[in-house]
C-alpha positions as CSV (number, residue, x, y, z in Angstrom):
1,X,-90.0,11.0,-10.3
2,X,-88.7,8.5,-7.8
3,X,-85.9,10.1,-5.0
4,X,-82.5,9.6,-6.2
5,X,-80.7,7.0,-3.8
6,X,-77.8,8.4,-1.5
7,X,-74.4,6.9,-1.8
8,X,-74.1,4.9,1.3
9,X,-70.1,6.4,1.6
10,X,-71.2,9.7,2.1
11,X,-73.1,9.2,4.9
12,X,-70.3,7.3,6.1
13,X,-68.5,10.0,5.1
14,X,-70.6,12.7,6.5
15,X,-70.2,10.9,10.2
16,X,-66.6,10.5,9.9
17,X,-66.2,14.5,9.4
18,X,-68.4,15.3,12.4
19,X,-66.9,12.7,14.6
20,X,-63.3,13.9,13.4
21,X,-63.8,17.6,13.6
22,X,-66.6,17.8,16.2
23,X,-68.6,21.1,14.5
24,X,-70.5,23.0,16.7
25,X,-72.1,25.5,14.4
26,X,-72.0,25.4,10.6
27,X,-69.2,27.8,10.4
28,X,-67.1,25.0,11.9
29,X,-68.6,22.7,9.6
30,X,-67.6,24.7,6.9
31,X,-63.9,25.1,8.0
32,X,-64.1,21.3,8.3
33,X,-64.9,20.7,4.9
34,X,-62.5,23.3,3.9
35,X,-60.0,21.3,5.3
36,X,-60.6,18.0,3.8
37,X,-60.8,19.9,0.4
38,X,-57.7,21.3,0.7
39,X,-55.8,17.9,1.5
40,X,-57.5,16.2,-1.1
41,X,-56.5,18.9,-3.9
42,X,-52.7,18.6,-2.5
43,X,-52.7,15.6,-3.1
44,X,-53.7,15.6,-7.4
């Protein structure tokens, strides 16, 4: 079964977060995400 291609926004994505946010351990990464959620459901 062939690999399922990525969307080549979420990398994009991906990079903007750590860029932006700068994690340092996957806690951070977590709060990061966290964060972006919780703008994008204000939002709706």
């Amino acid at each position: 079964m062939a690999k399922p291609k990525r969307n080549p926004y979420s990398e994009e994505l991906a990079n903007k977060v750590i860029k932006d946010y700068q994690p340092e351990s996957e806690k951070d990464m977590q709060h990061a995400l966290k964060d972006i959620l919780v703008q994008c459901l204000s939002r709706c």
